[in-house]
RODO-2510 file (C-alpha; in nm, 4 decimals, decimal comma):
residues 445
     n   res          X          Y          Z
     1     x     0,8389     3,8809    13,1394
     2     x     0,9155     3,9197    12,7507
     3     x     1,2865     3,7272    12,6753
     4     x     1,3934     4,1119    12,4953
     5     x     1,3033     4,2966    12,8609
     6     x     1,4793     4,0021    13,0492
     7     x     1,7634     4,0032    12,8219
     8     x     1,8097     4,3800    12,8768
     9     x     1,7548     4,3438    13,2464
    10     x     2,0511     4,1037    13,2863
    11     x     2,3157     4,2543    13,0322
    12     x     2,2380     4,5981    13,1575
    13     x     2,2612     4,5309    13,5613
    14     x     2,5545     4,3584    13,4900
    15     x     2,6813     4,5942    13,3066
    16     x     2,5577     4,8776    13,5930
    17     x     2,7033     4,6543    13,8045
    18     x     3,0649     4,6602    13,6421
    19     x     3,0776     4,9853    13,5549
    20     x     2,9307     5,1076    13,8607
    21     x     3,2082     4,9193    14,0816
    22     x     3,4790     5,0887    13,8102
    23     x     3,3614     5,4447    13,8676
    24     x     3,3537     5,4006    14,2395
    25     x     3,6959     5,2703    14,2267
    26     x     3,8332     5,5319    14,0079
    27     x     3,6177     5,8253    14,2107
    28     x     3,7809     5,6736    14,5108
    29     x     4,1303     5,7236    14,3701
    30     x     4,0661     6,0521    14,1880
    31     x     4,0006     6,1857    14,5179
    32     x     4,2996     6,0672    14,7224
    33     x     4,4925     6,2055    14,4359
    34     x     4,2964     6,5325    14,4651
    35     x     4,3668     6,5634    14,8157
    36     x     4,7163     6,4853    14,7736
    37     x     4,8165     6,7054    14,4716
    38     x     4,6089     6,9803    14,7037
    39     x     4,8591     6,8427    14,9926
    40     x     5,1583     6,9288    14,7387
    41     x     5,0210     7,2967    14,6461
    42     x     5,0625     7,3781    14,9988
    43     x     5,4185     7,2288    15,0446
    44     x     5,5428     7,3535    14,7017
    45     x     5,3473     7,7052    14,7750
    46     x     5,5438     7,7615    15,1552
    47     x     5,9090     7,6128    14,9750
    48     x     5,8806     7,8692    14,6909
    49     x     5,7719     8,1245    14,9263
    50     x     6,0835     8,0311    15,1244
    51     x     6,2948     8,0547    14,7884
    52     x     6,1969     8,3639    14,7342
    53     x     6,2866     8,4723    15,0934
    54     x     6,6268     8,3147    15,0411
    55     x     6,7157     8,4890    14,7404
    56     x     6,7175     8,8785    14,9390
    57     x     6,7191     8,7851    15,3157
    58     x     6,8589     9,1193    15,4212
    59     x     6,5179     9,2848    15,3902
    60     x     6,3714     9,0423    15,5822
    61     x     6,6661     9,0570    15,8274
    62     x     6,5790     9,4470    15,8476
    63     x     6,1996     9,3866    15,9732
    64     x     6,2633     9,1569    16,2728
    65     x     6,1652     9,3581    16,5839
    66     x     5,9399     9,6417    16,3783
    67     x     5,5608     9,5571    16,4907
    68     x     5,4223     9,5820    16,0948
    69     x     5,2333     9,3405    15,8808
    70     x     5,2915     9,3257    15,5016
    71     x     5,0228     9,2315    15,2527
    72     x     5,1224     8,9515    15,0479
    73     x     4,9237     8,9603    14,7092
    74     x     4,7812     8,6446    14,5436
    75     x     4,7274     8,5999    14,1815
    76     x     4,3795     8,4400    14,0953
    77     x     4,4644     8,1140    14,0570
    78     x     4,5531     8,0731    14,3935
    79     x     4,1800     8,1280    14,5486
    80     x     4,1010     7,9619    14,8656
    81     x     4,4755     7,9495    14,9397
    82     x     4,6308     8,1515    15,2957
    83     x     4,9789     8,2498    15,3311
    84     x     5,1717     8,3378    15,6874
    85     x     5,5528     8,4581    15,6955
    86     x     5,6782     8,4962    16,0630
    87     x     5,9722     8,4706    16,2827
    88     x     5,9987     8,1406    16,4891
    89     x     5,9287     8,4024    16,8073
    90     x     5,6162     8,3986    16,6679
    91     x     5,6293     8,8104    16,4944
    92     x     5,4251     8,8229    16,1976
    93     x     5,6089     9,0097    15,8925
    94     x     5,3373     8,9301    15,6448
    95     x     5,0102     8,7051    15,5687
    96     x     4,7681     8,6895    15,1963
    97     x     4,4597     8,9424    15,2402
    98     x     4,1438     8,6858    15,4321
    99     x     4,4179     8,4980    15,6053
   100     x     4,3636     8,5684    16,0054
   101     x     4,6679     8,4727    16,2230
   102     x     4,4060     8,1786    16,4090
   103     x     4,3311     7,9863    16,1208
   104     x     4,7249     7,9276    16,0048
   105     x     4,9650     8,0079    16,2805
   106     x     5,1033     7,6919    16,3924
   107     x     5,4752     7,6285    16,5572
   108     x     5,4705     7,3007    16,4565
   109     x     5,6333     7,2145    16,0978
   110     x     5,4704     6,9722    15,8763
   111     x     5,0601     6,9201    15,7803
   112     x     4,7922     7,0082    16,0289
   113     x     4,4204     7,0729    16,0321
   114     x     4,2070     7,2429    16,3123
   115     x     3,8570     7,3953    16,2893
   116     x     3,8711     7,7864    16,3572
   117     x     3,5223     7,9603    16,3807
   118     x     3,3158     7,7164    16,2394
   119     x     3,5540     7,6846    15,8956
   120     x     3,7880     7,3919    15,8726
   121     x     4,1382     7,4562    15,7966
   122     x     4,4592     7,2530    15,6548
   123     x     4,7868     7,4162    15,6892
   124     x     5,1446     7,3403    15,5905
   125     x     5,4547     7,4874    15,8034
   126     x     5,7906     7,5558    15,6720
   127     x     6,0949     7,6705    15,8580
   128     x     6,4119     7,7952    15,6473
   129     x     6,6466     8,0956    15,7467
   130     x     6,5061     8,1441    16,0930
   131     x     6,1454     8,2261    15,9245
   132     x     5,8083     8,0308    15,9478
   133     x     5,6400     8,0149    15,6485
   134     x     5,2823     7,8557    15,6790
   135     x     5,0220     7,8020    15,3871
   136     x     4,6310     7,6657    15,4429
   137     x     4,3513     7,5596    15,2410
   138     x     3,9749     7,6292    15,3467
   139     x     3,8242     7,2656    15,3718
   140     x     3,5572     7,3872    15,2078
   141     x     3,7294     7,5451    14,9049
   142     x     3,9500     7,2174    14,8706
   143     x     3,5781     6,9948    14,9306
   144     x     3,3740     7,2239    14,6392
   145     x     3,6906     7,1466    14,3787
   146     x     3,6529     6,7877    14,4242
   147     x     3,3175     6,7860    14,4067
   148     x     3,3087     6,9559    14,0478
   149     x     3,5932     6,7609    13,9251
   150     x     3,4134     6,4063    14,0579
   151     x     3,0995     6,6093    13,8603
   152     x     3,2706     6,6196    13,5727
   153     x     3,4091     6,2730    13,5718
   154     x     3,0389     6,1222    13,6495
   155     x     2,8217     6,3079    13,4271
   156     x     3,0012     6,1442    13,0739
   157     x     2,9770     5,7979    13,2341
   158     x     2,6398     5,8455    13,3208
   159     x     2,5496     5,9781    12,9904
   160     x     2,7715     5,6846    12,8329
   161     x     2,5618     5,4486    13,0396
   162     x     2,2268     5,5725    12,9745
   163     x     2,3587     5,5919    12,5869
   164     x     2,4756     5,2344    12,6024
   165     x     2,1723     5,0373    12,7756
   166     x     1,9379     5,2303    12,4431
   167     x     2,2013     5,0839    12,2062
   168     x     2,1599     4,7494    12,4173
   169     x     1,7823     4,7908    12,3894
   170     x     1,8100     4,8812    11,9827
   171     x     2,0572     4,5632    11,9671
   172     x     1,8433     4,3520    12,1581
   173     x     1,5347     4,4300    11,9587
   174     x     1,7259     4,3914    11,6100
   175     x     1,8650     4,0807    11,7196
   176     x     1,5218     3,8851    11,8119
   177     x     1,4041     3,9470    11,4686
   178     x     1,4407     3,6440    11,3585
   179     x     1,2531     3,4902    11,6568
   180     x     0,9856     3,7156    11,5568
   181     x     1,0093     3,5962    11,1946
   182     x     0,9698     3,2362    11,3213
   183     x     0,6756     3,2750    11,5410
   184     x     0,4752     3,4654    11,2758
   185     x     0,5783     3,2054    10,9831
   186     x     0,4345     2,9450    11,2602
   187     x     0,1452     3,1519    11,3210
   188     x     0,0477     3,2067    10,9468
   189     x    -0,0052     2,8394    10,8669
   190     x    -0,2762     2,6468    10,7989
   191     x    -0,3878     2,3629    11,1083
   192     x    -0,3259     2,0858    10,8556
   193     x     0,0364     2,2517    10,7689
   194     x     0,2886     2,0073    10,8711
   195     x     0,5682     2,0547    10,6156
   196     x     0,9020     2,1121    10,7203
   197     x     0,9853     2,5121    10,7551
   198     x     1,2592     2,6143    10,4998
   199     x     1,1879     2,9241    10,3409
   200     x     1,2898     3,1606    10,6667
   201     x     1,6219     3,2628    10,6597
   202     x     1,7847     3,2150    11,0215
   203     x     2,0873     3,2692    11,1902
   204     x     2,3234     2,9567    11,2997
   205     x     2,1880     2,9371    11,7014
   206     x     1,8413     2,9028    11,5958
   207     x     1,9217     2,6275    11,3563
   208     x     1,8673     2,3867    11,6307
   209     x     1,5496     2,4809    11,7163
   210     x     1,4353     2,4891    11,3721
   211     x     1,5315     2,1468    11,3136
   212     x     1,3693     2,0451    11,6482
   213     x     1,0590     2,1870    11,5016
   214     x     1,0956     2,0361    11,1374
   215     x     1,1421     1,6375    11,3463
   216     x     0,8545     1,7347    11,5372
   217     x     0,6046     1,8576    11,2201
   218     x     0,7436     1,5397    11,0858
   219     x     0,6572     1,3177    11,3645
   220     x     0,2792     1,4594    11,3789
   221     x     0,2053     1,4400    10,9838
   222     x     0,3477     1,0805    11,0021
   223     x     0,0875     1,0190    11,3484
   224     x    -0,1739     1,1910    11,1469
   225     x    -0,1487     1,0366    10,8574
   226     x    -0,1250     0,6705    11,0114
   227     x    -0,4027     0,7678    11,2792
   228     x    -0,6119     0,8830    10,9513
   229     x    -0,5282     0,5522    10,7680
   230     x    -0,6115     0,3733    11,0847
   231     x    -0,9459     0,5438    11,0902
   232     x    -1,0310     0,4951    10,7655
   233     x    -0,9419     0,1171    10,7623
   234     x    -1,1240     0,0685    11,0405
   235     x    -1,4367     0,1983    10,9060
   236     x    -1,3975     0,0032    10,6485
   237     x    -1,3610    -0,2984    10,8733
   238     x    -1,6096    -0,1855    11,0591
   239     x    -1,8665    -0,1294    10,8022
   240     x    -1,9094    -0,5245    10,6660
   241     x    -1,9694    -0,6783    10,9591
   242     x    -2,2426    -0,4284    11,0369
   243     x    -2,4132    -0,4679    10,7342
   244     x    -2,3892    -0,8419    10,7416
   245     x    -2,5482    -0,8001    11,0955
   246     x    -2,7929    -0,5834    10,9671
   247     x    -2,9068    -0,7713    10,6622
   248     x    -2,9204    -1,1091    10,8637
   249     x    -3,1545    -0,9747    11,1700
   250     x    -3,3636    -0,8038    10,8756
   251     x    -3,3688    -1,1413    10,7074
   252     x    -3,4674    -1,3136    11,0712
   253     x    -3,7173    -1,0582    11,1274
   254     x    -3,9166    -1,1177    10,7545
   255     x    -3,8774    -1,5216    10,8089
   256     x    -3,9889    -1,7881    10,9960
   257     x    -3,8515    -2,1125    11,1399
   258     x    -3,5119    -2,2934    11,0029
   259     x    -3,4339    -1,9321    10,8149
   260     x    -3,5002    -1,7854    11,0677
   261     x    -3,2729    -1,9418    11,2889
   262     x    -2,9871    -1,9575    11,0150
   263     x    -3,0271    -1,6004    11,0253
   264     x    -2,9810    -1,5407    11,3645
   265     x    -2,6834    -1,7216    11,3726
   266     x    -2,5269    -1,5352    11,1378
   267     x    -2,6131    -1,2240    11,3170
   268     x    -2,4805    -1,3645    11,6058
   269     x    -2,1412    -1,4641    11,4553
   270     x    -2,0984    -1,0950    11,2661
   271     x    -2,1478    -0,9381    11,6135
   272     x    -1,8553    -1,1880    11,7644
   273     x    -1,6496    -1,0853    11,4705
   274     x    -1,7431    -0,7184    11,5668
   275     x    -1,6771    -0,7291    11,8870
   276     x    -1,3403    -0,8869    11,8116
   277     x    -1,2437    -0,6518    11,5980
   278     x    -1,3567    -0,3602    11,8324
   279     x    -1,1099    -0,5442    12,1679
   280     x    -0,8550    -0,5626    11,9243
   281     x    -0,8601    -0,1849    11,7872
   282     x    -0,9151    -0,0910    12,1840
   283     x    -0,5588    -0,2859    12,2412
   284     x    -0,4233    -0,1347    12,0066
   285     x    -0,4799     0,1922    12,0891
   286     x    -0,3923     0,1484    12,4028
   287     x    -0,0664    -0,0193    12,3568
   288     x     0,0381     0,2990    12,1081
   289     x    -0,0896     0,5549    12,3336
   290     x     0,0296     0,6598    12,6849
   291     x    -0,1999     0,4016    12,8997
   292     x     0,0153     0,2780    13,1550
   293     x    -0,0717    -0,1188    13,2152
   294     x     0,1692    -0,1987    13,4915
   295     x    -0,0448    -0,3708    13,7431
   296     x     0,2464    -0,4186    14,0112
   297     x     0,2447    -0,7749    13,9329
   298     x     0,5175    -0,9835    13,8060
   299     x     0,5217    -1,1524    13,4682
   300     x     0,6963    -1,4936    13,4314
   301     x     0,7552    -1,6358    13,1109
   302     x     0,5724    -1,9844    13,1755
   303     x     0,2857    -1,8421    13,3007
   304     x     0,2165    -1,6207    13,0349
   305     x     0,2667    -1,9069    12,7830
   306     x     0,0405    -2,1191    13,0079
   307     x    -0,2578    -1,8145    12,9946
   308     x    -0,1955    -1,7671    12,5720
   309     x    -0,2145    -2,1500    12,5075
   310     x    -0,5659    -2,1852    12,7397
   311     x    -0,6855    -1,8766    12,5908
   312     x    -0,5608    -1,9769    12,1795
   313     x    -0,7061    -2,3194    12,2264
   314     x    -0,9669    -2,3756    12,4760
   315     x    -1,1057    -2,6595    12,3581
   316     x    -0,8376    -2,8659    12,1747
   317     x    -0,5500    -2,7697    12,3925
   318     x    -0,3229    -3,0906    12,2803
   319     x    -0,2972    -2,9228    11,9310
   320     x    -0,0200    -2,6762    12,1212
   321     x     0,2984    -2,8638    12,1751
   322     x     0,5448    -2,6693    12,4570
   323     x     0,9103    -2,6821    12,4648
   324     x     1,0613    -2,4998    12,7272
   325     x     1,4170    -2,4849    12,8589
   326     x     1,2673    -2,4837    13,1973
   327     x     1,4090    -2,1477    13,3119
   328     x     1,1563    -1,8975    13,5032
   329     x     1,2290    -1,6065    13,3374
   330     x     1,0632    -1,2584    13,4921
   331     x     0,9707    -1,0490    13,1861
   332     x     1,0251    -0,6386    13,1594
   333     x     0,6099    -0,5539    13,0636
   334     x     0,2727    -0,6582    13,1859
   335     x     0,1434    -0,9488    13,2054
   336     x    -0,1175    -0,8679    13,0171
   337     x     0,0015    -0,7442    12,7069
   338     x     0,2725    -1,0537    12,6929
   339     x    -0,0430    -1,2852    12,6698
   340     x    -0,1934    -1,0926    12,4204
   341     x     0,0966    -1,0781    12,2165
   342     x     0,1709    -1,4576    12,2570
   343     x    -0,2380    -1,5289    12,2263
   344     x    -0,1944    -1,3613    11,8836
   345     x     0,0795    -1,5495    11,7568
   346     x    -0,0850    -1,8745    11,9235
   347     x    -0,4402    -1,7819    11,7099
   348     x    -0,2821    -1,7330    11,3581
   349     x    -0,0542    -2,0612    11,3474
   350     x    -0,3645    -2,2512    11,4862
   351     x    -0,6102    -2,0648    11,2391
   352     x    -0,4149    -2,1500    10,9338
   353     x    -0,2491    -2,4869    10,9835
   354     x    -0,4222    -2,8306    10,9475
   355     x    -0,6416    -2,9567    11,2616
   356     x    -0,4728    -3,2663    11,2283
   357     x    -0,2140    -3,1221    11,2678
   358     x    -0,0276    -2,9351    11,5631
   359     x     0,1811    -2,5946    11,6435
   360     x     0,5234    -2,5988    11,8337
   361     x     0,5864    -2,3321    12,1004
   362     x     0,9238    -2,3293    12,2284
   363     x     1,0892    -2,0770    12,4720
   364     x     1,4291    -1,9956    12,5105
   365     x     1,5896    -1,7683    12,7769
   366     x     1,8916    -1,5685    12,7104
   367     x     2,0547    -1,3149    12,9707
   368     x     1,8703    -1,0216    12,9143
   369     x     1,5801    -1,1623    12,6871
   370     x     1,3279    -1,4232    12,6432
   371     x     1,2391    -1,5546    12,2701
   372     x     0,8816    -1,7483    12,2222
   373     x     0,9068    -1,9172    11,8876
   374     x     0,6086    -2,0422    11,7271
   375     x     0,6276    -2,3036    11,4764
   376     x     0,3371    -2,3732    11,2502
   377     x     0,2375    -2,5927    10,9567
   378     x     0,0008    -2,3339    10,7254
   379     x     0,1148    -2,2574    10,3703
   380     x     0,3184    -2,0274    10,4653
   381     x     0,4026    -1,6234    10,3610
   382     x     0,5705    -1,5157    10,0308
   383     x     0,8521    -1,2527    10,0421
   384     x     0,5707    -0,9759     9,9467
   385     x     0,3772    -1,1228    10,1730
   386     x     0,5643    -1,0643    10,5269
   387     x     0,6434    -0,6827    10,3945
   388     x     0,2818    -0,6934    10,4419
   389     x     0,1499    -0,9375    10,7292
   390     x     0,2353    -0,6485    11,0409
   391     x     0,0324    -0,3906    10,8798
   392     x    -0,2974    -0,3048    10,9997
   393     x    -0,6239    -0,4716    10,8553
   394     x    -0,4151    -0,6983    10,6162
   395     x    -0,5113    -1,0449    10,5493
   396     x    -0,4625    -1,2772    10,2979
   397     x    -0,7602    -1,3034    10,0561
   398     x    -1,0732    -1,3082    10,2243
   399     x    -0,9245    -1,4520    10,4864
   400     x    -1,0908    -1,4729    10,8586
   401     x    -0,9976    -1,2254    11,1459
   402     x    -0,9551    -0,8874    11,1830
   403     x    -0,6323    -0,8240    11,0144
   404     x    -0,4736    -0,6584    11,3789
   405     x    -0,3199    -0,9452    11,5494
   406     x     0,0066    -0,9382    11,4196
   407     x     0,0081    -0,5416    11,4334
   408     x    -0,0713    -0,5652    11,7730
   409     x     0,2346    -0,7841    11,8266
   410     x     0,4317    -0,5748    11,6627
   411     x     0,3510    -0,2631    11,8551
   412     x     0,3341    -0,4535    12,2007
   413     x     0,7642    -0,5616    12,0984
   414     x     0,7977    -0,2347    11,9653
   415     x     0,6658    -0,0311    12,2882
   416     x     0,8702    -0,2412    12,5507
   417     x     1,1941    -0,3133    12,3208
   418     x     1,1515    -0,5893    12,1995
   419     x     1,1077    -0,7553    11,8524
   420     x     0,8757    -0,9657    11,6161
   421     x     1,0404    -1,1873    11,3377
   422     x     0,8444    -1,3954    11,0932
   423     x     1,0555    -1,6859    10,8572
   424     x     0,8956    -1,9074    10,6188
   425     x     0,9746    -2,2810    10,7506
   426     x     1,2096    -2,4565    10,4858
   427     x     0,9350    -2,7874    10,5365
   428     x     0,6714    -2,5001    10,4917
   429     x     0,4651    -2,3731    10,6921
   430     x     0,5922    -2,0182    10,8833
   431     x     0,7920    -1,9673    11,2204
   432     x     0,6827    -1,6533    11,4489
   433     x     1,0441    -1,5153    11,6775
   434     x     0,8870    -1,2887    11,9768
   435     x     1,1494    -1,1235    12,1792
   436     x     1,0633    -0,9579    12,4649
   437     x     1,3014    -0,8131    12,7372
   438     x     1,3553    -0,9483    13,0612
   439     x     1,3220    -0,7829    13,4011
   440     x     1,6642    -0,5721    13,4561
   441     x     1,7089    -0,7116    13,8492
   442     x     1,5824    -1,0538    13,7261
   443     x     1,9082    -1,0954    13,4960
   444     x     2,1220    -0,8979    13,7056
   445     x     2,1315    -1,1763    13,9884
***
């Protein structure tokens, strides 16, 4: 259902609905005053009858035992209505032309209503100067009046209705113009259109929405323009180790013997750095993207430092020194990605710091947080320099690896609330701060 034919739907039964209930109500009162103002025709009619009787009573006087009935004339106006003038023994002296003695003789003063020969009847009786005057109404008569004046009070609402839901309709219409101006300045841009939309005049309630959509067209044209960075840095990436892998198997395949074999291990080593590079792009993308990696398990700070210093330094594990504060901590991600993170950190203090000499890994609990500090002795990062060192595919020089580790980091802290804070050493080297957040019921108690 369109929003215009709902919104009419809703104003206009409502407003059926409350106008409806009002001409009901005021039908139902125009009515009861019909029927009484009829009431008071018939009481006023028989009182000024008897006024007029009062004002010459001797000619009345003269008539009582005589056996004749006088014809009372009616003017127009008073169609439908009977009138009786009798003695209270019952003689009648004179009655309106239609009016039979059945339908309005009554000895009872006051309002009354009977049926007589299949017409219904309401009479009103008198008494004043030893007459009985008595005036009816044909039901009917009194029925077909208030029908035409209920007519007449129905047809203008009805027309008034009718007249108001097409206004509604036209108002409706004129006033989702704007919406319509909106969806076709959205539907006449271009795919790769992702600038903010300012040249549509709208009214203040749609302001909201407009800036909804402006943060969101700004949110995709920042993804696509990192995920196209991404892609072309990775190509890049991508592209000299491939070659170098190429050109060394060619080499292997043309030679023979200690070439040969130098050959093939530089093929071999390109396609370690390849696949390297590939597991850490896959992380990556994963840890930006909506993968879920909760694996039900718990993750406890010791253990993951345990799993990133075997993994870091499999063979020389005494160049990683830990200092812990001996708290078991229960951390708020995966398992997982806290050993990748911490791996990461572990891989770039070993790679560029001495082999004689060591890295420091403390940990540190706090009461909603766990810091892993990592403490090397490399040359190092300028100012310039760790601006730089969490983007993706940097690297110092020609230096080794991939260029993601730190990214990865980053993201990882990022994605779970946590943060990543690098600080040149003041007796050199550089000092990697990962925050990571704890388990919420794991600090609680």
């Amino acid at each position: 259902m369109s929003l215009r034919l709902r919104l009419l739907l809703m104003i206009g039964i409502s407003l059926g609905l409350l106008w409806g209930g009002v001409a009901v109500w005021m039908l139902r009162d125009l009515g009861n005053e019909m029927r009484v103002t009829l009431d008071q025709r018939l009481a006023m009619s028989a009182r000024m009858v008897a006024g007029l009787i009062s004002q010459n009573p001797a000619v009345w006087d003269q008539r009582t035992g005589t056996n004749s009935v006088s014809t009372l004339s009616m003017p127009a106006a008073a169609k439908g209505l009977a009138c009786q003038v009798s003695s209270l023994r019952g003689e009648v002296f004179a009655r309106t032309p239609g009016a039979t003695s059945a339908a309005i003789a009554t000895t009872a003063p006051g309002f009354a209503e009977r049926e007589i020969e299949g017409e219904r009847w309401r009479s009103y009786t008198f008494e004043a100067h030893g007459l009985r005057i008595t005036t009816a109404d044909r039901m009917a008569e009194r029925n077909s009046l208030l029908r035409d004046v209920m007519a007449a009070a129905i047809v203008p609402f009805v027309v008034a209705l009718i007249g108001s839901l097409m206004m509604l309709w036209i108002g409706v219409k004129s006033g989702l113009v704007p919406l319509e101006r909106l969806r076709q300045a959205l539907a006449s841009r271009a795919p790769d259109a992702l600038t903010p939309i300012s040249d549509i005049p709208v009214p203040r309630e749609l302001l909201p929405l407009v800036n909804t959509l402006n943060q969101l067209l700004q949110r995709m044209r920042v993804t696509i323009s990192r995920e196209r960075r991404f892609t072309s840095d990775a190509a890049h990436e991508l592209r000299t180790p491939l070659t170098a892998l190429k050109t060394h198997l060619q080499v292997a395949r043309i030679t023979r013997g200690k070439e040969a074999e130098i050959a093939l291990d530089y093929a071999e080593e390109g396609a370690a750095r390849l696949q390297h590079t590939l597991l850490q792009l896959l992380t990556l993308a994963q840890v930006e993207g909506p993968f879920s990696w909760d694996d039900g398990h718990t993750t406890h700070a010791d253990a993951v430092a345990r799993l990133a210093m075997r993994d870091a330094a499999p063979d020389t594990p005494e160049r990683i020194v830990l200092d812990s504060d001996g708290k078991s901590a229960e951390l708020a991600l995966p398992q997982a990605l806290a050993v990748t993170a911490l791996r990461n950190l572990l891989d770039n203090a070993l790679r560029y710091s001495p082999a004689e000499r060591g890295v420091k890994l403390e940990i540190q609990s706090a009461q909603d947080s766990v810091c892993f500090r990592v403490c090397d002795c490399g040359p190092g990062l300028s100012a310039e320099e760790l601006t730089l060192v969490t983007q993706r595919f940097w690297r110092r020089g020609s230096g080794r690896g991939s260029g993601l580790g730190l990214s990865i980091v980053a993201a990882i802290a990022e994605r779970f609330g946590g943060a990543l804070e690098l600080v040149p050493r003041p007796a050199g080297g550089l000092e990697a701060e990962l925050t990571l957040p704890r388990a919420p019921h794991d600090y609680l108690h």
